[in-house]
Each structure stands twice: as structure tokens, then as C-alpha cells.
C-alpha positions as CSV (number, residue, x, y, z in Angstrom):
1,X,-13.2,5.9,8.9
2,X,-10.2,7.5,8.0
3,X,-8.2,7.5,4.5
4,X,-5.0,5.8,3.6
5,X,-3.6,9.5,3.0
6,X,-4.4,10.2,7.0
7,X,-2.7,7.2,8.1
8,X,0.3,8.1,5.9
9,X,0.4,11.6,7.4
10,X,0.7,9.9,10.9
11,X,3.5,7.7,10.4
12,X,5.4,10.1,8.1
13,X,4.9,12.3,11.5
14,X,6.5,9.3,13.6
15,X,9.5,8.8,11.5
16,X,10.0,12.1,11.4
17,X,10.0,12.3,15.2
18,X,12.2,9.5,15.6
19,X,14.7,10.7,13.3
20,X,15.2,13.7,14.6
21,X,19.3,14.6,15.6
22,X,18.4,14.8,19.4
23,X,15.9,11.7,19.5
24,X,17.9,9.1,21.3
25,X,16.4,5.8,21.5
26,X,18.1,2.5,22.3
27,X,17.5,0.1,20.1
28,X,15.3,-2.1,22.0
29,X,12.9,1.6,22.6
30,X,13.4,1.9,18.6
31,X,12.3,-1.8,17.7
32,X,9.3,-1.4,19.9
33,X,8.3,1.7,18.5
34,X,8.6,0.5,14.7
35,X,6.8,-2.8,15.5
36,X,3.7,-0.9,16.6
37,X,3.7,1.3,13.6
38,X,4.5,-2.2,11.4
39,X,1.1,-3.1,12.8
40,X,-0.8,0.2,12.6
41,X,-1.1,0.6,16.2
42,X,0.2,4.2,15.8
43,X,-1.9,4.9,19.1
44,X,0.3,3.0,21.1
45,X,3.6,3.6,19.3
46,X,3.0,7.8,20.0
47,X,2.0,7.0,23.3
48,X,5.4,5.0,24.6
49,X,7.6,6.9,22.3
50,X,6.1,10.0,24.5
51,X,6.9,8.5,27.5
52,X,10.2,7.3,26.9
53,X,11.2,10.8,25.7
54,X,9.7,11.9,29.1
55,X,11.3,9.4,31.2
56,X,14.7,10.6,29.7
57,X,13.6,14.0,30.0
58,X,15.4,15.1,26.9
59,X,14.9,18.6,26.0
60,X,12.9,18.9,22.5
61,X,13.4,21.6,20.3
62,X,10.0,23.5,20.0
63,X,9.6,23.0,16.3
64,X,9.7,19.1,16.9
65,X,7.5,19.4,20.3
66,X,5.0,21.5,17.6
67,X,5.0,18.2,15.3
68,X,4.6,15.6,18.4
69,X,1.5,18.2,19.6
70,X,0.2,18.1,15.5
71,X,0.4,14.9,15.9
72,X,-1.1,13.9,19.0
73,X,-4.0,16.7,18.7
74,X,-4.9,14.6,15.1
75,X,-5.3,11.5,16.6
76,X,-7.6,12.6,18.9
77,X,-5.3,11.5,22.1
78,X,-4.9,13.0,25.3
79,X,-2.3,16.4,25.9
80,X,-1.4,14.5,28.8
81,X,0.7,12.2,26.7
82,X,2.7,14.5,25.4
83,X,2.4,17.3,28.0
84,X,5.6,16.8,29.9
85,X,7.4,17.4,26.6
86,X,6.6,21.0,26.2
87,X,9.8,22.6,27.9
């Protein structure tokens, strides 16, 4: 089982991500997001804030693609979710 500190780690990852200048969400995308993190399904929040970044096919800046890839690499999830964001 992980530690509080490890689940803090991941979310302070998220909001980092979804603060960043060139991260444009709508607010429904935003709400969605932040309601799976409210419930600790960080999992799923990662996972569809991947795809709507890919969907939109924003370019990310490779010092924010190197946190989404930190982040997805520590929870043990699949490159393929974030993949299509390495430009």
C-alpha cells in the first residue's frame, strides 16, 4: 500500500499539469478532471486528462510532457496513455 506522501506527490503532479499556461481545458474537461482527483481516482483523472490533451492535439512543452511521463511511469500505467503527447 502506498503512503499519504505518494498520493500527495500524484496530485501535486496533476495540478501542476493542469495549471500549466498552455493547458486549455473547458470547464466541463476541468470539473471532470478535479472530481476524480476529489475522489482519489487519480487513475482515471490522468488517463482522460491524457486524452483530451491528445484529442486537441496541443503541443506540450517537453519539460511538462517529462512531468506527465514522471507521472504516468509512477503509477504504474500504460506509455500508451500518454504516448501521443511526446511531440
Amino acid at each position: 500500500m502506498y503512503d499519504k506522501d505518494f498520493y500527495n506527490s500524484i496530485e501535486q503532479k496533476l495540478e501542476l499539469i493542469l495549471s500549466a499556461p498552455n493547458i486549455s481545458l473547458s470547464k466541463i474537461e476541468l470539473s471532470e478532471i478535479r472530481e476524480y482527483i476529489d475522489v482519489t481516482e487519480y487513475g482515471i483523472a490522468f488517463e482522460y486528462l491524457c486524452f483530451v490533451l491528445c484529442e486537441k492535439g496541443l503541443v506540450i512543452l517537453s519539460q511538462l510532457y517529462n512531468v506527465i511521463e514522471e507521472l504516468g511511469t509512477q503509477m504504474e500505467l500504460d506509455i500508451d496513455v500518454w504516448h501521443c503527447l511526446d511531440q
